[in-house]
C-alpha positions in Angstrom: 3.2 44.8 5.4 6.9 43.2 5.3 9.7 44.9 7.3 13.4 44.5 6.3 16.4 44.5 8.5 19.6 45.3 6.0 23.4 44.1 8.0 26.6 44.7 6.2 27.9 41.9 4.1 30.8 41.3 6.1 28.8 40.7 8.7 29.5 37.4 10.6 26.9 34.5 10.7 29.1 32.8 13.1 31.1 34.0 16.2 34.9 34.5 15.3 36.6 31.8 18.0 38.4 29.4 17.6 37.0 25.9 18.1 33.3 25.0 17.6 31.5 25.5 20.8 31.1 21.8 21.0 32.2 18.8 18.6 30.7 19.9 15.3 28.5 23.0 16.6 29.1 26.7 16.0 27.7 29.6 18.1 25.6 32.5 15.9 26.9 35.6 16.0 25.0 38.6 18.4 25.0 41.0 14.8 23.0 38.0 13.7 20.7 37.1 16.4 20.3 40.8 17.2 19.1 42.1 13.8 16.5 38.8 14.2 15.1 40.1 17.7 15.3 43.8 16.2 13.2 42.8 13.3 10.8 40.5 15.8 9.9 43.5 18.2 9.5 45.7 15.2 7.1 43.4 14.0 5.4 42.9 17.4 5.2 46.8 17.6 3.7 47.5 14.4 1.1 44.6 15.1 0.7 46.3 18.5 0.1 49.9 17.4 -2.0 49.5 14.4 -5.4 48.4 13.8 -6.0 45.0 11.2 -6.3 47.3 8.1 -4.6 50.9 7.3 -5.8 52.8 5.0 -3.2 54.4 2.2 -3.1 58.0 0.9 -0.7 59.5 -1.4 1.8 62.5 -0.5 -0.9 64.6 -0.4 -3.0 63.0 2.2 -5.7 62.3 -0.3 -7.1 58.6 0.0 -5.6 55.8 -2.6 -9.1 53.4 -2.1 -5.4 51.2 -0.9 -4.9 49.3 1.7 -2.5 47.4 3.8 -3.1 44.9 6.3 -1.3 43.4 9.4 -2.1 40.1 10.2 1.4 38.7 10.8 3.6 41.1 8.9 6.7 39.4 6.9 10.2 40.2 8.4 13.6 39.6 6.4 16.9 40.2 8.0 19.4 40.4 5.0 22.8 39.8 6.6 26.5 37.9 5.8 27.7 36.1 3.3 28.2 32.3 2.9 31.9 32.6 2.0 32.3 33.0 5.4 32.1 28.6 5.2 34.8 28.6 2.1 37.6 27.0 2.8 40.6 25.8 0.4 39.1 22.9 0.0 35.6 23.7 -0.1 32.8 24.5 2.7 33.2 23.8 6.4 29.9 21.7 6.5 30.3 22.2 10.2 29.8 25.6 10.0 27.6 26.1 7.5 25.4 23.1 8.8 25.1 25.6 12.5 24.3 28.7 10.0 21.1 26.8 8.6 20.0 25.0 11.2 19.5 27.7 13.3 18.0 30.2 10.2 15.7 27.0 9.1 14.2 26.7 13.0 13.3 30.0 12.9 10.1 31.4 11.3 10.7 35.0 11.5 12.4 36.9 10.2 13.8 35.0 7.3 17.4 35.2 7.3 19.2 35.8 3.6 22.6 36.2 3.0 24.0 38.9 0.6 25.2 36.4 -1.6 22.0 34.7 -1.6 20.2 37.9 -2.7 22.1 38.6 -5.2 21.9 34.9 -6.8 18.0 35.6 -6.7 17.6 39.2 -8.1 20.0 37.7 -11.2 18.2 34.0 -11.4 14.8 36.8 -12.2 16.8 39.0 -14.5 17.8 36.6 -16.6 14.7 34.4 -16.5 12.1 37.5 -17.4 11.3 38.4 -20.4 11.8 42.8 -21.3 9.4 43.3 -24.5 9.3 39.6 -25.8 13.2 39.2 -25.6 15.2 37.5 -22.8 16.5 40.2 -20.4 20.2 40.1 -19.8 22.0 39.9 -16.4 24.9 41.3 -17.0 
């Protein structure tokens, strides 16, 4: 089992103030750390409620011989974008240093950014292979 929490885009990774919250230290936004706790009790509850292995059937009801199982079910929360950190002179290493910090402390879920997602679906589109022949991106 994997469970998926999908954001907007333009969804802050950091809190819109001003100054850092101290020297060099930005505060995560709530969108962000809320999806994470919506994702962790959705988790919790599916490991809760269900028994190790569930069998599946198909949209008929008739048994697949499939099955899933939870022993610690995956959680993504796919949120933001990392141009949030652009500046005119390139990335405020502040604020993107707070952003990963806090996603790289935390085991679950595993926090991607839009922009991230998309650099990964195209990096496997244009490095698989469609009958024999590279596949193209664009």
């Amino acid at each position: 089992m994997c469970f998926v929490e999908l954001k907007k885009h333009d969804t802050p990774l950091l809190k819109e103030v001003a100054t850092a919250y101290r020297t060099k230290c930005w505060v995560i936004d709530d969108e962000l750390t809320g999806g994470m706790i919506q994702v962790q009790q959705t988790i919790e509850g599916a490991v809760r409620d269900r028994t190790e292995k569930v069998e599946v059937d198909d949209k008929n009801g008739n048994p697949t011989n499939n099955a899933l199982f939870v022993h610690r079910p995956k959680g993504f929360l796919v949120v933001g974008n990392k141009n949030e950190f652009k500046t005119e002179h390139g990335p405020n290493i502040y604020k993107l240093g707070s952003f990963e910090l806090f996603r790289r402390n935390t085991t679950s879920p595993e926090v991607i950014t839009y922009d991230e997602l998309y650099d990964r679906a195209k990096h496997i589109v244009e490095h698989s292979e469609i009958d024999g022949q590279q596949a193209d991106a664009n």
